[in-house]
GUDRENSE-372096 format. One record per atom (N, C-alpha, C): residue in one letter; x, y, z. Coordinates in pm, whole numbers, plus 50000, padded with zeros to 5 digits. Each point is the difference from the previous one (the first is absolute). Layout:
AXYZ/...
This chain:
X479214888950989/X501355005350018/X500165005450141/X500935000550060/X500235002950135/X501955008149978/X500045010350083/X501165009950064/X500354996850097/X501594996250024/X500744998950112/X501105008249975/X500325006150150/X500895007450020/X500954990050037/X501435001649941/X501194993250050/X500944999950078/X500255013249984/X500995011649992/X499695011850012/X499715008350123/X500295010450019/X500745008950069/X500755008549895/X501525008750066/X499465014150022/X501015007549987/X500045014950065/X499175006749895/X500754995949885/X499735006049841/X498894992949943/X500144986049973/X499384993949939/X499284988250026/X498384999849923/X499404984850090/X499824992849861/X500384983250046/X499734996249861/X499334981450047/X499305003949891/X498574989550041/X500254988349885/X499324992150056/X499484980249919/X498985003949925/X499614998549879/X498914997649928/X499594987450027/X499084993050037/X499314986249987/X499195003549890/X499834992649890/X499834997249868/X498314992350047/X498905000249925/X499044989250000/X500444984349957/X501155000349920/X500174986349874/X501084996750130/X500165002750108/X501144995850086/X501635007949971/X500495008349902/X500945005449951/X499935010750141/X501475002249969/X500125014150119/X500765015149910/X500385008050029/X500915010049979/X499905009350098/X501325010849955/X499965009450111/X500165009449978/X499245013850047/X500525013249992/X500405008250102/X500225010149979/X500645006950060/X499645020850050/X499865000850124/X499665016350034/X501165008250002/X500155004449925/X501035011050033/X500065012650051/X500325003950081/X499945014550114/X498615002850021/X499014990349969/X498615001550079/X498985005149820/X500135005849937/X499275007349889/X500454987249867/X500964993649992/X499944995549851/X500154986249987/X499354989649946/X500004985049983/X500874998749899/X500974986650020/X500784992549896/X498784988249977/X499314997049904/X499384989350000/X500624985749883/X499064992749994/X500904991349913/X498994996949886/X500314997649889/X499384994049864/X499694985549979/X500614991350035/X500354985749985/X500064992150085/X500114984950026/X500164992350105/X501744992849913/X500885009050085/X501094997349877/X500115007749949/X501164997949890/X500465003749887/X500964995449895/X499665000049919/X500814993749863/X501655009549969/X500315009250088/X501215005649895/X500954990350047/X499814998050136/X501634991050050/X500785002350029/X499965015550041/X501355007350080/X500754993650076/X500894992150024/X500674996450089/X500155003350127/X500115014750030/X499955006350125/X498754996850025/X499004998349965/X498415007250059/X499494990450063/X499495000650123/X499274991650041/X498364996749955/X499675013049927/X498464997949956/X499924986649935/X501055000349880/X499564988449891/X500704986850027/X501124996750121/X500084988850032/X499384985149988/X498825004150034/X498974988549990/X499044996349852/X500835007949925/X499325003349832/X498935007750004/X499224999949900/X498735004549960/X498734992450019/X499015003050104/X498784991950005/X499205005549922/X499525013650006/X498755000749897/X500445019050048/X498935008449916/X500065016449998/X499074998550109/X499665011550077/X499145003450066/X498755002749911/X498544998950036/X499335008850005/X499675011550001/X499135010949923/X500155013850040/X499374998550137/X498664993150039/X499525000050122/X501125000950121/X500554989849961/X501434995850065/X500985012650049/X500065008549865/X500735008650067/X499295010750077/X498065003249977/X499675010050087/X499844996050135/X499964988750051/X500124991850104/X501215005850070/X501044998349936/X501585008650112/X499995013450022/X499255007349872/X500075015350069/X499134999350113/X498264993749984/X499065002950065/X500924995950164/X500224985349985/X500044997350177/X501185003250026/X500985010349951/X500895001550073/X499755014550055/X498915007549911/X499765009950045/X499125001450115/X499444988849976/X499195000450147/X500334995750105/X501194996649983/X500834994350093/X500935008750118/X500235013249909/X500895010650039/X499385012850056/X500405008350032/X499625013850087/X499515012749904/X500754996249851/X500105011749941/X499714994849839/X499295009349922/X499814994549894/X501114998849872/X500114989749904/X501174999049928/X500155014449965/X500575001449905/X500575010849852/X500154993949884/X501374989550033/X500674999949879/X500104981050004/X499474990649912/X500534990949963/X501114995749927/X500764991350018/X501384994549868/X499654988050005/X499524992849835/X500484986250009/X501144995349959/X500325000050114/X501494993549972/X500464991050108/X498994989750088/X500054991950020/X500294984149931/X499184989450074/X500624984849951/X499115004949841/X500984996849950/X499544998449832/X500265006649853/X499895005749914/X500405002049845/X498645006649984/X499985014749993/X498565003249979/X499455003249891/X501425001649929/X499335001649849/X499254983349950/X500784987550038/X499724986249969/X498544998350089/X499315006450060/X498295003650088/X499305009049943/X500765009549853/X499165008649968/X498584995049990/X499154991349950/X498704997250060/X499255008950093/X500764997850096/X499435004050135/X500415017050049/X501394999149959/X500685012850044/X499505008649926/X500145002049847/X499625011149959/X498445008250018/X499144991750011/X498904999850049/X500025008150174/X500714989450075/X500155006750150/X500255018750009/X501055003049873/X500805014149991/X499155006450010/X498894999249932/X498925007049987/X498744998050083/X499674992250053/X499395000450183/X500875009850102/X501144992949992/X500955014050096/X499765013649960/X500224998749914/X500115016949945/X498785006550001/X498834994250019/X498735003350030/X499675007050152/X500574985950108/X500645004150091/X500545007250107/X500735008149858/X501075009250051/X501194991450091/X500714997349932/X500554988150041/X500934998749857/X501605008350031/X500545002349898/X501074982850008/X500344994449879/X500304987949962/X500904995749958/X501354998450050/X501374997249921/X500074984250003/X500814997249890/X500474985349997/X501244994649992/X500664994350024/X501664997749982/X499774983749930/X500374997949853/X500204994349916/X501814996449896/X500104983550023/X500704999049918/X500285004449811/X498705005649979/X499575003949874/X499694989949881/X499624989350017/X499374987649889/X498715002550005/X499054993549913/X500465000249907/X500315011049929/X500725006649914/X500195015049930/X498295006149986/X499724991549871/X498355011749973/X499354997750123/X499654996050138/X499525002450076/X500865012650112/X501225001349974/X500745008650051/X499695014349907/X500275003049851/X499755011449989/X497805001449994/X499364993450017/X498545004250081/X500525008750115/X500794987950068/X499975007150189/X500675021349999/X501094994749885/X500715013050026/X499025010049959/X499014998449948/X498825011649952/X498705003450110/X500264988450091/X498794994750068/X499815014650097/X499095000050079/X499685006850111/X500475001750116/X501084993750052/X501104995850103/X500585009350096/X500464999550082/X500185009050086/X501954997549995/X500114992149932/X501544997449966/X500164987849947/X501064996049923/X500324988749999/X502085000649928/X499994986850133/X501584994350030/X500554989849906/X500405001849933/X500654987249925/X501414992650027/X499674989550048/X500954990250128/X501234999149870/X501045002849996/X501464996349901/X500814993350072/X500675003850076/X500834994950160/X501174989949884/X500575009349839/X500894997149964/X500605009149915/X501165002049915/X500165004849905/X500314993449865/X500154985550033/X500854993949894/X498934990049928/X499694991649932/X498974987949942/X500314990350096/X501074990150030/X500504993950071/X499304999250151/X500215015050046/X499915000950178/X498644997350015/X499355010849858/X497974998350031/X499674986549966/X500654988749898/X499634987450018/X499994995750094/X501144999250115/X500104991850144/X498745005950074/X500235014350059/X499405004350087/X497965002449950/X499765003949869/X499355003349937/X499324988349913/X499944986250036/X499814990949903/X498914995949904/X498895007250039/X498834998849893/X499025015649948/X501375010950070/X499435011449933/X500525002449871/X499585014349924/X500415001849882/X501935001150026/X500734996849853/X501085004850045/X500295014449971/X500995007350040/X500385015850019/X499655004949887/X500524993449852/X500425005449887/X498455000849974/X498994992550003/X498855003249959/X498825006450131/X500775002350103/X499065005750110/X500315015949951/X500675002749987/X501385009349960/X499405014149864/X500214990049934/X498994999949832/X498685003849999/X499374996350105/X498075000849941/X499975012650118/X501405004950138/X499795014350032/X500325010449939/X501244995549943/X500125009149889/X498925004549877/X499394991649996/X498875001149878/X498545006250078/X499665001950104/X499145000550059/X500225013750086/X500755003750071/X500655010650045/X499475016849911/X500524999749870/X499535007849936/X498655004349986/X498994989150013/X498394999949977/X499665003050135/X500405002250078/X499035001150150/X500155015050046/X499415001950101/X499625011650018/X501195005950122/X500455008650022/X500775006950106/X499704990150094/X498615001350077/X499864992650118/X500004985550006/X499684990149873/X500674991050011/X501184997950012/X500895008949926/X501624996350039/X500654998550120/X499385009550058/X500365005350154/X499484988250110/X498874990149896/X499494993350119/X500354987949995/X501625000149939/X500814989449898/X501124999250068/X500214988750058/X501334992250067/X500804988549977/X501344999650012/X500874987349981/X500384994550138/X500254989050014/X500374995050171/X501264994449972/X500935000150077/X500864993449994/X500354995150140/X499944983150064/X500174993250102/X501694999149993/X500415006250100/X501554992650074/X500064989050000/X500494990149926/X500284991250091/X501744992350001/X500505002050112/X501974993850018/X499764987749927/X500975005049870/X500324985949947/X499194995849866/X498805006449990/X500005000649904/X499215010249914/X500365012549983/X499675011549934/X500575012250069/X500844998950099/X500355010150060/X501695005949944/X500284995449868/X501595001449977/X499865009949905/X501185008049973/X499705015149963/X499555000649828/X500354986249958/X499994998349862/X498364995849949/X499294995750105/X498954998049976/X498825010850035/X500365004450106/X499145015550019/X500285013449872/X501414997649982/X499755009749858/X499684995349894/X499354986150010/X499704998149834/X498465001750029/X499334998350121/X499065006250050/X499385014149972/X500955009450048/X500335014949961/X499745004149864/X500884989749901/X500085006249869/X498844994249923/X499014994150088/X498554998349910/X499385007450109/X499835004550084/X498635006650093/X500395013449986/X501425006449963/X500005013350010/X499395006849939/X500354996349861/X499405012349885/X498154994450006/X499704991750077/X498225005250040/X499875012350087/X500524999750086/X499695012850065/X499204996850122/X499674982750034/X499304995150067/X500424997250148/X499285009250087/X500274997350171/X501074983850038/X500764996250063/X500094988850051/X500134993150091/X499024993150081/X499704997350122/X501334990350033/X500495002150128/X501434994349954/X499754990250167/X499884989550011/X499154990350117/X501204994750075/X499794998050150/X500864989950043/X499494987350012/X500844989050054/X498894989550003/X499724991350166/X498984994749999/X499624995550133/X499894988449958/X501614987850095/X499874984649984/X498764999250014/X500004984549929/X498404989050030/X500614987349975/X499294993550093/X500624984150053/X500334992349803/X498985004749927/X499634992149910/X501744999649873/X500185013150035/X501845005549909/X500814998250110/X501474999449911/X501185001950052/X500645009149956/X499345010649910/X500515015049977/X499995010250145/X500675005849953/X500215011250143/X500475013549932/X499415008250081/X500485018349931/X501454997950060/X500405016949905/X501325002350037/X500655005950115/X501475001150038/X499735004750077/X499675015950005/X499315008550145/X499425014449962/X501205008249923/X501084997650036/X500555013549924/X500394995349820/X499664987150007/X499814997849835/X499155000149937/X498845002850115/X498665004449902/X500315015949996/X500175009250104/X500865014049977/X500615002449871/X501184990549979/X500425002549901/X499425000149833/X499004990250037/X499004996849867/X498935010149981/X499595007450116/X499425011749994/X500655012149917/X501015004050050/X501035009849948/X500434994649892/X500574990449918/X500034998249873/X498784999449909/X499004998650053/X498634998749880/X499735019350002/X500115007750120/X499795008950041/X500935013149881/X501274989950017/X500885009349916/X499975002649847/X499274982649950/X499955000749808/X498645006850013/X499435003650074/X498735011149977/X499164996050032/X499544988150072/X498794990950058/X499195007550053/X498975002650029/X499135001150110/X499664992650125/X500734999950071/X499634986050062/X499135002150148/X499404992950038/X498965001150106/X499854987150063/X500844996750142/X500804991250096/X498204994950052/X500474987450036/X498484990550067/X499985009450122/X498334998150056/X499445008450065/X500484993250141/X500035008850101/X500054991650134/X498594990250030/X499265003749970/X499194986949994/X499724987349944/X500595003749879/X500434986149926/X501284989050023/X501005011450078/X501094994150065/X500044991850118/X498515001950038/X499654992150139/X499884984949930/X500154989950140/X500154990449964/X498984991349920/X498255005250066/X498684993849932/X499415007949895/X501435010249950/X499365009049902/X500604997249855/X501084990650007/X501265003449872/X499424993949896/X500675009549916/X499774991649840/X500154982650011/X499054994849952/X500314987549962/X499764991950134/X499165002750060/X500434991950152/X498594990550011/X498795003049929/X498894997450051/X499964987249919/X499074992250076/X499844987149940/X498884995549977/X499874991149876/X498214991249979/X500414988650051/X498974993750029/X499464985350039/X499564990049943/X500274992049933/X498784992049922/X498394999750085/X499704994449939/X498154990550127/X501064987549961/X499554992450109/X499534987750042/X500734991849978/
């Protein structure tokens, strides 16, 4: 396996995995202390926006695979990690193999571990929500059945992503809850109309659950585009007002080699 740097900005450096089997992926440094790494070569959900899973699903990573991106990126840098997220190219609950296993190398570590997941399959989702985690995001980026089919095409749908938090919520501990998030992606045109953010609302409220509320960063691979800023403003202040919690993408993720959904796999050969 071999590390290349691609891309390095003010904020963020984000590197090539070269794969042994010839496969590539990519992760990502954020403000110097925390890796986005990736699970998969690919991915099976099919987001439309995303550039990760464009090229489909080649195979899960390796756990080796994934101590390989913490190790050489750390040795790569000035300062030692903190905090990993997988929530790079891939579906990490669909790698549990490898991932759940990895959680617990990190956490050994010291090396606290979030993941950002479409939430499939369910019983591998309520494991994760019990798991050892340093957080975990659950990608919705709809309110309606309809919108999460287009945008959302091979995750669970709402009514049963919805259902097994509700059922699960109750059994966990304070600090799991807290370490419990919904995402919701902007995107003009399609999920950004007021009828679909409150049907959004009227399933994420009564959880009580943080909601990471994302902008989005084009990629050659979509022809989706965010809204414009003062209509993401406005989508702020309405989720803000039915009682949301909401918590706006980080300036580092807003950078261009940092955004949700931007990183890409490779096949080999």
């Amino acid at each position: 396996m071999r590390l290349e740097l691609v891309d390095q900005g003010p904020v963020n450096a984000r590197y090539l995995v070269h794969l042994d089997d010839g496969a590539q992926v990519e992760a990502v440094r954020y403000r110097g202390d925390t890796l986005c790494l990736s699970s998969q070569v690919g991915c099976a959900v099919a987001c439309p926006f995303c550039a990760s899973g464009a090229n489909g699903l080649q195979r899960p990573l390796t756990e080796a695979e994934l101590h390989y991106q913490v190790e050489a990126v750390e040795a790569a840098g000035t300062e030692p990690l903190r905090r990993l997220t997988l929530s790079g190219v891939g579906e990490p609950l669909h790698a549990h193999a490898a991932t759940r296993p990895f959680l617990d190398w990190a956490r050994a570590r010291g090396l606290g571990t979030s993941l950002t997941t479409s939430g499939g399959p369910l019983p591998r989702l309520r494991e994760w929500l019990h798991a050892p985690h340093n957080g975990l995001t659950l990608s919705c980026h709809a309110g309606t059945e309809a919108t999460r089919a287009r945008l959302v095409p091979k995750g669970p749908p709402l009514g049963e992503l919805f259902a097994t938090l509700g059922e699960e919520l109750p059994r966990m501990t304070n600090k799991r809850r807290k370490k419990t998030a919904l995402a919701y992606l902007v995107l003009a045109g399609a999920n950004d109309a007021d009828a679909e953010v409150d049907a959004f609302l009227e399933r994420a409220v009564p959880l009580g659950l943080r909601v990471h509320l994302y902008g989005y960063n084009p990629v050659p691979t979509s022809t989706h585009r965010g809204p414009a800023p003062e209509r993401f403003d406005a989508i702020e202040d309405r989720m803000r007002e039915a009682g949301a919690r909401v918590v706006r993408s980080s300036k580092a993720r807003r950078r261009p080699n940092g955004g949700c959904g931007t990183l890409v796999a490779l096949r080999r050969g």
